[in-house]
Rosetta silent file (secondary structure, phi, psi, omega in degrees, C-alpha in Angstrom):
SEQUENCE: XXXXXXXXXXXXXXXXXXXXXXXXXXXXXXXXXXXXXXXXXXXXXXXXXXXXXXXXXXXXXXXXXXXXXXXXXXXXXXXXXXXXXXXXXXXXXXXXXXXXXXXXXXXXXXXXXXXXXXXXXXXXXXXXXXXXXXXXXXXXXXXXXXXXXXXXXXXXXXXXXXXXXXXXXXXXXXXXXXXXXXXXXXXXXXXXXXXXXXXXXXXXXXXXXXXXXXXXXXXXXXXXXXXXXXXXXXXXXXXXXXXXXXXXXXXXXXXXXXXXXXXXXXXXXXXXXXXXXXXXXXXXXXXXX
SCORE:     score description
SCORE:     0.000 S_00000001
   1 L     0.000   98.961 -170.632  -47.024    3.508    7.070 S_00000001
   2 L   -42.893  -56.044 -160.279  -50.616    3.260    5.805 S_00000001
   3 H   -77.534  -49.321  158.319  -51.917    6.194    7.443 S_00000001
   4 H   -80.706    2.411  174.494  -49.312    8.575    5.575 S_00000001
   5 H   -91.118  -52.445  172.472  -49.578    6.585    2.344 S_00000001
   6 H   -36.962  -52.671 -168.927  -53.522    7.883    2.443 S_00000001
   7 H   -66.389  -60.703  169.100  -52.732   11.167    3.561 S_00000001
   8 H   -27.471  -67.088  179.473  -50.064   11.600    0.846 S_00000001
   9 H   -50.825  -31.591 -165.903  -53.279   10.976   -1.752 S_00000001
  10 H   -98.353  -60.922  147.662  -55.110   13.134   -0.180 S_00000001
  11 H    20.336  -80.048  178.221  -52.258   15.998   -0.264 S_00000001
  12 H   -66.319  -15.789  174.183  -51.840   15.504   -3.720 S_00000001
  13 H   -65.393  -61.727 -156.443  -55.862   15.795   -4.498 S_00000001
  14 H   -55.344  -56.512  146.913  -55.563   18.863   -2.410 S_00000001
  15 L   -55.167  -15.044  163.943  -52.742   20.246   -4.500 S_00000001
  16 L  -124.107   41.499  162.042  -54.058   20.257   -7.878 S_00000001
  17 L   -89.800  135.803 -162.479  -57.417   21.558   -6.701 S_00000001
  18 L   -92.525  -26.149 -155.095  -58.589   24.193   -9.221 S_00000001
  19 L  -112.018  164.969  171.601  -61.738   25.828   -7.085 S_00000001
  20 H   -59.931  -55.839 -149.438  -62.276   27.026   -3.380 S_00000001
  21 H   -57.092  -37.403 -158.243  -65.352   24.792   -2.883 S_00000001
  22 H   -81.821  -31.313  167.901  -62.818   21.515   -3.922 S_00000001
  23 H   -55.468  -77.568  154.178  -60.537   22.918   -1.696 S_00000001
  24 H   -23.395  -56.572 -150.485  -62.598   23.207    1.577 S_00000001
  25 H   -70.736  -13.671  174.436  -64.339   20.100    0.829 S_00000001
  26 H   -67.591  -81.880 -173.596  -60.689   18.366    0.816 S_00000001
  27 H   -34.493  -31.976 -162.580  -59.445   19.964    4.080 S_00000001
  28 H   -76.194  -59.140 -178.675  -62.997   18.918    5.744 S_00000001
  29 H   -48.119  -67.811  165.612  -61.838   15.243    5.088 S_00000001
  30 H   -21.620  -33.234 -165.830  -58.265   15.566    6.054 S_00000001
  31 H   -75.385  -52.434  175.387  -59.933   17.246    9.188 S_00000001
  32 H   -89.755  -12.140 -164.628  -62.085   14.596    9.688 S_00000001
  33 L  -115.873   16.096  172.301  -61.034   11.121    8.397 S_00000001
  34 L  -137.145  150.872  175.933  -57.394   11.314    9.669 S_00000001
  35 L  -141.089  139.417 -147.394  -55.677   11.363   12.849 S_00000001
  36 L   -96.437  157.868  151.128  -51.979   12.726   12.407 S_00000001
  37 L  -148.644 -170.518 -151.155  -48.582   12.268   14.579 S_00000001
  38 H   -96.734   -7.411  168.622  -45.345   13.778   14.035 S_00000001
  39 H   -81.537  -48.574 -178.662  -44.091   10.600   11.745 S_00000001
  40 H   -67.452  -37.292  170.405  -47.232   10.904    9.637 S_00000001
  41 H   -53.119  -62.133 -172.897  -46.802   14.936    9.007 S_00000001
  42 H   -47.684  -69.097 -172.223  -43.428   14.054    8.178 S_00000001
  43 H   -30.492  -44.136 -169.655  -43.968   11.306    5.800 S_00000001
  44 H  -103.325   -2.075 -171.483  -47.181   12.848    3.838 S_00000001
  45 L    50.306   30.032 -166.987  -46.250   16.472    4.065 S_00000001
  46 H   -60.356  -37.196 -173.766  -49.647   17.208    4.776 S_00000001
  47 H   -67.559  -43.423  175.641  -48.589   20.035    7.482 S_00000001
  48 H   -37.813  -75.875 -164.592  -46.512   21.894    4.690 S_00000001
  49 H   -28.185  -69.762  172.230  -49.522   21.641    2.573 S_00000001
  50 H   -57.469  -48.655  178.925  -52.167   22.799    5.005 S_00000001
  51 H   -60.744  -12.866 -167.403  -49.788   25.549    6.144 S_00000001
  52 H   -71.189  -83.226  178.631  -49.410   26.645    2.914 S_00000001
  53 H   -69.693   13.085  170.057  -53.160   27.843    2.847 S_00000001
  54 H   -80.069  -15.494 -175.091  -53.260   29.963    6.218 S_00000001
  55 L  -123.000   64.040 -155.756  -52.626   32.893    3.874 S_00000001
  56 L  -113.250  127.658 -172.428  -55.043   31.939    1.171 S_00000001
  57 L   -67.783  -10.655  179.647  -56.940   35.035    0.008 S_00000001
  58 L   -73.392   55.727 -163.080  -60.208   32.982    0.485 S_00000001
  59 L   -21.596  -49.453  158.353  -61.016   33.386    4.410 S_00000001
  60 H   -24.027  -59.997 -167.182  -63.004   30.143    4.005 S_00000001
  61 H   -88.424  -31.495  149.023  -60.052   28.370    3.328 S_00000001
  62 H   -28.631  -61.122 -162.728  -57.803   30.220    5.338 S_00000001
  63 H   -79.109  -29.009 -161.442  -59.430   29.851    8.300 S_00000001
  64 H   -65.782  -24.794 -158.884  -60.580   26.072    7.970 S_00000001
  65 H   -76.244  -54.537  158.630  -56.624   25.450    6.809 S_00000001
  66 H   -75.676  -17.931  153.802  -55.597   26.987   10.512 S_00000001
  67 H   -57.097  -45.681  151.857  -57.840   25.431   12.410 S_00000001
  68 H   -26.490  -64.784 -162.393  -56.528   21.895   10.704 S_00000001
  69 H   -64.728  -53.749  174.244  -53.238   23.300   11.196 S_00000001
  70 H   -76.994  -13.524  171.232  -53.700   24.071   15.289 S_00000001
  71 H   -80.424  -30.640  160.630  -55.526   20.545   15.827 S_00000001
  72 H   -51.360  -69.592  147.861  -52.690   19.004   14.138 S_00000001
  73 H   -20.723  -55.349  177.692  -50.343   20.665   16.527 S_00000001
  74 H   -62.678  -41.136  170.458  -52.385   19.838   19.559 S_00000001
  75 H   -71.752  -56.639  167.185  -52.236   16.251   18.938 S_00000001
  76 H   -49.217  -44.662  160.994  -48.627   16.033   18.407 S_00000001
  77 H   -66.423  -33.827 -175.516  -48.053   17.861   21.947 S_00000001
  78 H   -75.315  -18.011 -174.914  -50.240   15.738   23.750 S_00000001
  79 H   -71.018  -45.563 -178.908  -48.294   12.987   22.105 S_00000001
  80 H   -68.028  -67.760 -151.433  -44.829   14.607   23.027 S_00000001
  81 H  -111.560   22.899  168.103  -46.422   14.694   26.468 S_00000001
  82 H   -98.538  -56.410 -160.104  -48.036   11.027   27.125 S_00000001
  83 H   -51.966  -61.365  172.728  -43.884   10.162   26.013 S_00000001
  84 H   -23.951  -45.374  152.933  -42.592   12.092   28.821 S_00000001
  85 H   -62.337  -30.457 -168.698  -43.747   10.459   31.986 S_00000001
  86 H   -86.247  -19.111 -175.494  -42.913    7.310   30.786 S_00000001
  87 H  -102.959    2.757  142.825  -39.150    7.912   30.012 S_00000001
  88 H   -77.183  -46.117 -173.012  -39.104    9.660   33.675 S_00000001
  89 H   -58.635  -50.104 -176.825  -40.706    6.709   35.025 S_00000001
  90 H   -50.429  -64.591 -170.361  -37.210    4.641   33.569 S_00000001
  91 H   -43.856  -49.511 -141.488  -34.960    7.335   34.716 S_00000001
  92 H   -90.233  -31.855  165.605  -36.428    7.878   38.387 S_00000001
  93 L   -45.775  -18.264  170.158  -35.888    3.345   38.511 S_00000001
  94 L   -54.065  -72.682 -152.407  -32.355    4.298   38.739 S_00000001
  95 L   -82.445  166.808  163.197  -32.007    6.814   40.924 S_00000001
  96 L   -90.762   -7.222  170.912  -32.203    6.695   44.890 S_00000001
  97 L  -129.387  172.752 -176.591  -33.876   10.192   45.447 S_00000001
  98 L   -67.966  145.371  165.760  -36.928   11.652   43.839 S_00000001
  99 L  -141.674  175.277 -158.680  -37.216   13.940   40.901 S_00000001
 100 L   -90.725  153.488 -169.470  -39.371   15.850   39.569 S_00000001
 101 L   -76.247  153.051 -178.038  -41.520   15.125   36.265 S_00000001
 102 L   -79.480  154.563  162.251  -39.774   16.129   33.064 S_00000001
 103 L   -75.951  117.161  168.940  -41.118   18.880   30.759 S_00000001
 104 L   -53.182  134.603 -148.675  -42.014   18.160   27.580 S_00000001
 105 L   -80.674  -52.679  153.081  -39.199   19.232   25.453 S_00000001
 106 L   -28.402  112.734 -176.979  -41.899   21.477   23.295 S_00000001
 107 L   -78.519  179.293 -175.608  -43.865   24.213   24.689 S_00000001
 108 L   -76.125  164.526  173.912  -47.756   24.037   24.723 S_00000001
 109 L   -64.189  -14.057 -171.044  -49.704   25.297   21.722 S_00000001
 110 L   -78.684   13.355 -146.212  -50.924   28.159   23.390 S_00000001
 111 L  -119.018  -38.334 -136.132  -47.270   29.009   23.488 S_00000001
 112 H   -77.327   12.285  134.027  -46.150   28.058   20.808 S_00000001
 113 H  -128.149   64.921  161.742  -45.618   31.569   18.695 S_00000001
 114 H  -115.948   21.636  167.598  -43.747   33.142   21.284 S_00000001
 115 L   -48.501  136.075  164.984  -41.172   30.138   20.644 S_00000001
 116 L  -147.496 -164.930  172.353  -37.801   30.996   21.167 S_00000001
 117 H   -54.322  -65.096 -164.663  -34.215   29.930   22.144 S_00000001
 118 H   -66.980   -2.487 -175.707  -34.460   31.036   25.379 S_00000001
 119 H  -103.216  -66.507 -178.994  -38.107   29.679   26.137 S_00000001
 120 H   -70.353  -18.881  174.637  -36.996   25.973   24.729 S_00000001
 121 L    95.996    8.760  179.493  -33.600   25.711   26.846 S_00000001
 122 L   -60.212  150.577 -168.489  -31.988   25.158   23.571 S_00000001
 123 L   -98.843  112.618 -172.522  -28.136   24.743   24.001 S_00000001
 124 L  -111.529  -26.532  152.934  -27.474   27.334   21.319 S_00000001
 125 L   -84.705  122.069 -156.662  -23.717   27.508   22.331 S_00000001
 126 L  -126.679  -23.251 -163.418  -22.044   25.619   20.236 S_00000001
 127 L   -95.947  -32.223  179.925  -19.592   27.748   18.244 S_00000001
 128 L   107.782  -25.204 -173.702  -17.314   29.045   20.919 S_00000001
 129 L  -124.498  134.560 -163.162  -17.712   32.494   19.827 S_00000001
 130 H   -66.593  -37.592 -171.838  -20.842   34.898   21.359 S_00000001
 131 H   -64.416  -52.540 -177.256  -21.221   36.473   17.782 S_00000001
 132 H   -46.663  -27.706 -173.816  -21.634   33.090   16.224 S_00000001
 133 H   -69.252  -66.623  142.986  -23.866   32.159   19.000 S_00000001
 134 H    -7.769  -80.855  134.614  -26.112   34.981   18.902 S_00000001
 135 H    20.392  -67.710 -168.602  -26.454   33.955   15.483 S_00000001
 136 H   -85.825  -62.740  177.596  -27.306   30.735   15.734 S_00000001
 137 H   -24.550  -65.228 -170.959  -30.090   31.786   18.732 S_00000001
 138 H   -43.707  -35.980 -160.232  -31.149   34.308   16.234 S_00000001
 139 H   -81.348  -51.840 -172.495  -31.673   31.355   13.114 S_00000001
 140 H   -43.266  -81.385  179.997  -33.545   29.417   16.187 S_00000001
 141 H   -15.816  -99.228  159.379  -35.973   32.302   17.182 S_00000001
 142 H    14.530 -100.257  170.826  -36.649   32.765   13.151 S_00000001
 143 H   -31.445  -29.247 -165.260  -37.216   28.889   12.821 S_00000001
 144 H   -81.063  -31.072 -168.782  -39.393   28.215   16.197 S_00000001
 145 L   -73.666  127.776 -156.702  -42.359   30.862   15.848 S_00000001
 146 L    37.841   62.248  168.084  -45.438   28.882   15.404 S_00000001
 147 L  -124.027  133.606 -168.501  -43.702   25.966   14.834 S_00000001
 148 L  -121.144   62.173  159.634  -44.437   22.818   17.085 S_00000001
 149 L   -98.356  162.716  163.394  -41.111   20.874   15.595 S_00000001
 150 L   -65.943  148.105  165.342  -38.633   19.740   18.133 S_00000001
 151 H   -34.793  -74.406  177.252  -36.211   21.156   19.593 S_00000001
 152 H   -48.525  -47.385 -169.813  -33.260   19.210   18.225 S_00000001
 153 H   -66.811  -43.709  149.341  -34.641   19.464   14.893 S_00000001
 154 H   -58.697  -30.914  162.674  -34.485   23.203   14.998 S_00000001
 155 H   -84.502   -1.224  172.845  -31.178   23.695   16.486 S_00000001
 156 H   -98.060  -37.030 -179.556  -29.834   21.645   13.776 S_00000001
 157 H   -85.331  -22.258  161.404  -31.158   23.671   10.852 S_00000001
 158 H   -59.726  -56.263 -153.896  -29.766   26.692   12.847 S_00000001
 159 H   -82.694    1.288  170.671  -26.525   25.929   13.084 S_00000001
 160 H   -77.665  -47.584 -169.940  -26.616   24.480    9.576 S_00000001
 161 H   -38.608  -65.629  172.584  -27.987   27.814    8.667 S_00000001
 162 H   -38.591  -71.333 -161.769  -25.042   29.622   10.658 S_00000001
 163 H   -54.480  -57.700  169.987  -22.547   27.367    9.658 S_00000001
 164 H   -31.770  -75.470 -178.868  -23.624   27.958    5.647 S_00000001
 165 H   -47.013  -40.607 -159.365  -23.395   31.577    6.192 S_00000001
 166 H   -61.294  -53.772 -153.497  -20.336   31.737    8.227 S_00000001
 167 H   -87.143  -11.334  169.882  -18.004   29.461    5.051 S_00000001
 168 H   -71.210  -30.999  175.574  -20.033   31.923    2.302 S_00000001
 169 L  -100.902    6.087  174.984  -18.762   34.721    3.794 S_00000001
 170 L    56.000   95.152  146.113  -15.130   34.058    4.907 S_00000001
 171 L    89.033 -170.301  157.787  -15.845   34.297    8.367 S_00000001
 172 L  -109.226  119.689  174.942  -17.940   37.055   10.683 S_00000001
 173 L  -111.701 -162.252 -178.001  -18.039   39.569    8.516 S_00000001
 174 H   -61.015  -56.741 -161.653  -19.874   42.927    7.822 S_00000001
 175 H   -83.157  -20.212  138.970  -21.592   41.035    5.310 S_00000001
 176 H   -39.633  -49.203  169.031  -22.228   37.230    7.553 S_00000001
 177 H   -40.970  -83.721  144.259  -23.924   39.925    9.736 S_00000001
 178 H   -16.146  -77.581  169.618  -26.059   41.369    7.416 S_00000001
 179 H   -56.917  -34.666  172.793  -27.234   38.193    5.793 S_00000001
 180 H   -82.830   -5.554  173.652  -28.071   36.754    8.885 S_00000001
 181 H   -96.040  -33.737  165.470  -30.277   39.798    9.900 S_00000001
 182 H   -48.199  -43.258 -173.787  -31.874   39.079    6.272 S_00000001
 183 H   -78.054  -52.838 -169.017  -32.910   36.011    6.943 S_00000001
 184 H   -63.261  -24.103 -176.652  -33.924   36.499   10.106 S_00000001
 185 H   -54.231  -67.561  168.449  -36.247   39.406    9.248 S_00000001
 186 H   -25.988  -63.773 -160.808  -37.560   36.929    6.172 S_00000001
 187 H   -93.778  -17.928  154.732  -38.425   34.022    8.736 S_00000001
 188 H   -58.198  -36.567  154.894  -40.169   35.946   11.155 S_00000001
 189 L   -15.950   88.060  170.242  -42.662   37.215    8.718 S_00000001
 190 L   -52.690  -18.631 -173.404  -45.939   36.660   10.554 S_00000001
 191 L  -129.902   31.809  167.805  -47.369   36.368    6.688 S_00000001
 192 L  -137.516   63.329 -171.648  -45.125   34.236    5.420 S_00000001
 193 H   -91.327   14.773  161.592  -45.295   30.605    7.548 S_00000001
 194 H   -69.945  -47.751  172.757  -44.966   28.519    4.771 S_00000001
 195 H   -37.181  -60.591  166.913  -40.920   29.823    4.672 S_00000001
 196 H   -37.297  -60.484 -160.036  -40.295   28.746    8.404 S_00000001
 197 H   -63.467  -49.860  170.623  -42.088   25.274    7.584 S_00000001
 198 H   -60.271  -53.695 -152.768  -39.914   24.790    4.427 S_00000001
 199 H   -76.898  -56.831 -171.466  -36.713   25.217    5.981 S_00000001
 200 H   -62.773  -43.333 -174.209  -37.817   23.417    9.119 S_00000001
 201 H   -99.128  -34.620  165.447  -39.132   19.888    7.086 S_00000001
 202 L   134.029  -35.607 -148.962  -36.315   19.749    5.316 S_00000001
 203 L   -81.731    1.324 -172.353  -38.075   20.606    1.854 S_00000001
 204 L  -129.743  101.556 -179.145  -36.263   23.753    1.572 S_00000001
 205 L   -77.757 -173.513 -158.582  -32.814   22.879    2.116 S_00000001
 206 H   -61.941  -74.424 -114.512  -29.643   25.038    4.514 S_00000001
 207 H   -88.839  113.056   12.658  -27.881   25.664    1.517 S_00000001
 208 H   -59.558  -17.281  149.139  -30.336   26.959   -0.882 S_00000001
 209 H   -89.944   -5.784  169.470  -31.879   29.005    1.556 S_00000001
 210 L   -82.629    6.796 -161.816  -28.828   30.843    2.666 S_00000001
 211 L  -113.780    1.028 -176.354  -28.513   31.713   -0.908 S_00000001
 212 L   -81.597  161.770  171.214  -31.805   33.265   -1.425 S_00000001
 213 L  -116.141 -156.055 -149.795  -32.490   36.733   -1.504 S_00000001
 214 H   -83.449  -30.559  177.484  -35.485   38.656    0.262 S_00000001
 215 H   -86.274  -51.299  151.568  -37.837   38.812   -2.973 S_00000001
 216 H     3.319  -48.952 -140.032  -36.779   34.621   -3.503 S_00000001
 217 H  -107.375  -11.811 -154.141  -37.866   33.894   -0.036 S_00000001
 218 L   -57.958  171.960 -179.000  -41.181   36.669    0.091 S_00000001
 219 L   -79.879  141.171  159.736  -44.857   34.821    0.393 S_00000001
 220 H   -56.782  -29.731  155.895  -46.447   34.025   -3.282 S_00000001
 221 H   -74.742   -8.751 -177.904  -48.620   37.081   -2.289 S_00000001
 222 H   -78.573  -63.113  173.909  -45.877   39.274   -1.702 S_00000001
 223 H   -33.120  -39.453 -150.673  -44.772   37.701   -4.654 S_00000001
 224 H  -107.725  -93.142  166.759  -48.160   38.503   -6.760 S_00000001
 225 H    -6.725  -63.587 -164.885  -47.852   41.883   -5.492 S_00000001
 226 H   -92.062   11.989 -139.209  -45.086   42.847   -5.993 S_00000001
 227 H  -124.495  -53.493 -175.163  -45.193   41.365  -10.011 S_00000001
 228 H   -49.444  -74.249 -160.730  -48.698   43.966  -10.080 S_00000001
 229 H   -51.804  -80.158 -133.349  -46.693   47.197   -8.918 S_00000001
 230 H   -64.452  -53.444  178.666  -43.768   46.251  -11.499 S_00000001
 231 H   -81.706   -3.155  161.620  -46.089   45.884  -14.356 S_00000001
 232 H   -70.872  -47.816  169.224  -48.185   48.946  -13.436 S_00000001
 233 H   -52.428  -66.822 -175.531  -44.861   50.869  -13.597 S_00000001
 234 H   -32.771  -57.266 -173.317  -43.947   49.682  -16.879 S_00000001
 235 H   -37.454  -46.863 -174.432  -47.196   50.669  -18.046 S_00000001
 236 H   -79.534  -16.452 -175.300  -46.735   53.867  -17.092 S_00000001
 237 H  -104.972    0.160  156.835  -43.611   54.637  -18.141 S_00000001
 238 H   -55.963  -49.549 -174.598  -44.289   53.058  -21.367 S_00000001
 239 L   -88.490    0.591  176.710  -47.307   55.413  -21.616 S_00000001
 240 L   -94.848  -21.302 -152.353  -44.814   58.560  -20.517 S_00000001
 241 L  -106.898  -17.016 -165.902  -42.361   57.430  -23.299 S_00000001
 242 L  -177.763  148.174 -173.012  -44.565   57.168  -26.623 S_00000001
 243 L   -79.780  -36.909  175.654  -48.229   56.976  -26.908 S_00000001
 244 L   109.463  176.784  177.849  -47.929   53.327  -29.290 S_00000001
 245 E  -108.226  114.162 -179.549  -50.043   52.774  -32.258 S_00000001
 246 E   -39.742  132.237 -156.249  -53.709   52.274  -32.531 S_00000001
 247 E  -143.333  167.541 -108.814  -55.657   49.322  -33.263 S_00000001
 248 L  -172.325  -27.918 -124.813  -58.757   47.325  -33.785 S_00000001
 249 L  -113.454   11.036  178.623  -57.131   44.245  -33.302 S_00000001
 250 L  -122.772  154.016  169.163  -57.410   44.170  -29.497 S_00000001
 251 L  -132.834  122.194 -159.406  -60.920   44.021  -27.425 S_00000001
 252 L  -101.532  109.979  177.205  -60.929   45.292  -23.862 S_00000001
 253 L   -78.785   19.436  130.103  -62.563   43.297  -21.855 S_00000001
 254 L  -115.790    4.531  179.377  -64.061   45.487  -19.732 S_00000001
 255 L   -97.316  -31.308 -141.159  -65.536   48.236  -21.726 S_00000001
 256 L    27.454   42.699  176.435  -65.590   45.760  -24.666 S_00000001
 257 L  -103.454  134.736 -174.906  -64.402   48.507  -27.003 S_00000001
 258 L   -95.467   34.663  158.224  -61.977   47.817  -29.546 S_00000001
 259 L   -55.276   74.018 -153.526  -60.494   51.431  -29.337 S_00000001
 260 E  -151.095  155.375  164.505  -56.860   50.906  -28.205 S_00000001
 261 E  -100.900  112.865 -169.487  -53.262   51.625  -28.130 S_00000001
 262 E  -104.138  175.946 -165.144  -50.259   49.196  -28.180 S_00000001
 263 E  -157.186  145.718  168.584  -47.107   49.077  -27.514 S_00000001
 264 E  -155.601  156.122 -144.987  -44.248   46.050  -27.459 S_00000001
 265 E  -140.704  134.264  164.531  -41.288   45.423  -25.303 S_00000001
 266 L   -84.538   80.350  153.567  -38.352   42.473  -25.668 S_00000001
 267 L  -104.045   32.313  174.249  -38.832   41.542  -21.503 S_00000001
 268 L  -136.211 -160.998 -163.401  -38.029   38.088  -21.872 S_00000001
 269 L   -62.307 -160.629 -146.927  -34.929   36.467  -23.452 S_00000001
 270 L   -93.577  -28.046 -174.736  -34.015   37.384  -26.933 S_00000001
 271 L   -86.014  -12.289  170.982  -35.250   34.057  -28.595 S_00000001
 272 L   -97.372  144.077  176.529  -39.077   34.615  -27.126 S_00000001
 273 L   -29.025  155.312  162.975  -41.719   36.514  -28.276 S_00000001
 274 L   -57.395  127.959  129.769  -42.127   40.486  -27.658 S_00000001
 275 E   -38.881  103.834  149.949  -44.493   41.299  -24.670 S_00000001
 276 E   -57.264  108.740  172.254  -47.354   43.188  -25.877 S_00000001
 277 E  -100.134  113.842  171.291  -48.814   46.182  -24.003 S_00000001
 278 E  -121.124  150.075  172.115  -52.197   47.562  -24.416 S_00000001
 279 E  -104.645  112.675 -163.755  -54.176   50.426  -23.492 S_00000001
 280 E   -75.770  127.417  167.431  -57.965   50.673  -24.143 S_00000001
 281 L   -67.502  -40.754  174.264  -58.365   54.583  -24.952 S_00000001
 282 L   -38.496  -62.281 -142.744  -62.052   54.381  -24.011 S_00000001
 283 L  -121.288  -45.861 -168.082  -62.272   53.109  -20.405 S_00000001
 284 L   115.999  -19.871 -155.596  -58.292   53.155  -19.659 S_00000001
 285 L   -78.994  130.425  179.415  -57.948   49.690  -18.901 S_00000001
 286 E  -122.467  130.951 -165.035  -54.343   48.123  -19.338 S_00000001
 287 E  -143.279  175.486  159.924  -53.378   44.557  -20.174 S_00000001
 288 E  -131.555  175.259  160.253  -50.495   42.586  -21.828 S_00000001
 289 L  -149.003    0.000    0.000  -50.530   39.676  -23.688 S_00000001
């Protein structure tokens, strides 16, 4: 497939881009020199990619990545809905009375994140039992919001999803419950659609995502964030426990006074260096190295 052997190249340019500008100017080609279907998304991962970069702190890049990202969409539904008449047209050769045109098995983009079970017709009982069912509906919802995947392909990673949970937890238990409210919380995440996308392509498999927990699955800003707070605490309770001893031998880059206090900490295994902590006494300013 030519057209996703290109795309693929360009992907991979896109991914090891160090600057915004190289970034944008990548997406404007993808935008303009390719035209996608739902075999080429698959193939080149390009959709991951781009989705990837709707929550990009750079609005620039952000925005240009969903637009890319909803054009992409659009074409695959109209595609999804040129198929559709024609596979009615077969059926209706059959029959002796009239029927009515089929519905594209998708919903439209303007629709599509208020996807749910109950909006796609998905046959979400499958298990025999309403808790399990629920369940599964529940993994669907999760999976479907802003997603323009198929149907089938989504009811399949639910009930793998389900299915996972169900044999980790010897049955439905208190804790099959639970975990399945985790997740669902997790894939819902309006600011995390790379998670959804992962699970949903395939690249994030059942069984490694039923095994994650909630900071595992969080957005790399969530991620970033929450890394900030944790090493702001330390700091502080570092600076609560002992003042450290005073040095020269550091330069604080933003006062660029070498007035400062350290500190050092074993937080990584026992065979790696100490983790330095410093404090500029001038200015205040706290780093580690």
């Amino acid at each position: 497939m030519m057209e996703a052997t290109e795309l693929k190249k360009v992907v991979k340019q896109l991914q090891s881009a160090r600057t915004e500008t190289e970034i944008i100017d990548i997406l404007h080609v993808m935008k303009k020199n390719f035209q996608v279907n739902e075999a080429v998304l698959r193939e080149s991962k390009a959709g991951l990619a781009v989705g990837k970069l709707r929550t990009h702190a750079n609005k620039g890049v952000s925005d240009l990545a969903k637009e890319i990202v909803k054009e992409w969409k659009a074409e695959v539904e109209r595609a999804k809905s040129k198929a559709a008449p024609v596979k009615q047209l077969r059926k209706s050769s059959v029959l002796t009375t009239p029927v009515t045109p089929i519905t594209p098995t998708v919903p439209s983009l303007a629709k599509s994140e208020d996807r749910t079970a109950k909006g796609d017709k998905a046959n979400i009982e499958v298990t025999g039992d309403k808790t399990r069912d629920k369940c599964v509906e529940l993994m669907y919802d999760g999976l479907a919001h802003d997603s323009g995947a198929p149907i089938d392909l989504i009811l399949s990673r639910a009930k793998g999803i389900e299915q996972t949970i169900l044999k980790d937890n010897n049955g439905v238990t208190a804790a099959y419950k639970a975990k399945i409210r985790s997740l669902f919380v997790n894939l819902k995440d309006k600011n995390n659609p790379t998670l959804r996308e992962r699970v949903v392509s395939g690249d994030l498999t059942v069984e490694r995502f039923c095994k994650m927990t909630s900071q595992e699955m969080a957005s790399d800003e969530r991620k970033a964030a929450d890394s900030k707070i944790m090493e702001e605490n330390l700091h502080k309770s570092l600076g609560a426990e002992e003042q450290g001893a005073e040095t020269e031998g550091f330069q604080c880059h933003r006062c660029k006074q070498r007035k400062c206090r350290y500190t050092q900490m074993q937080t990584r295994s026992a065979d790696e260096p100490m983790t330095t902590f410093v404090t500029c006494t001038v200015c205040g300013n706290r780093w580690k190295c």
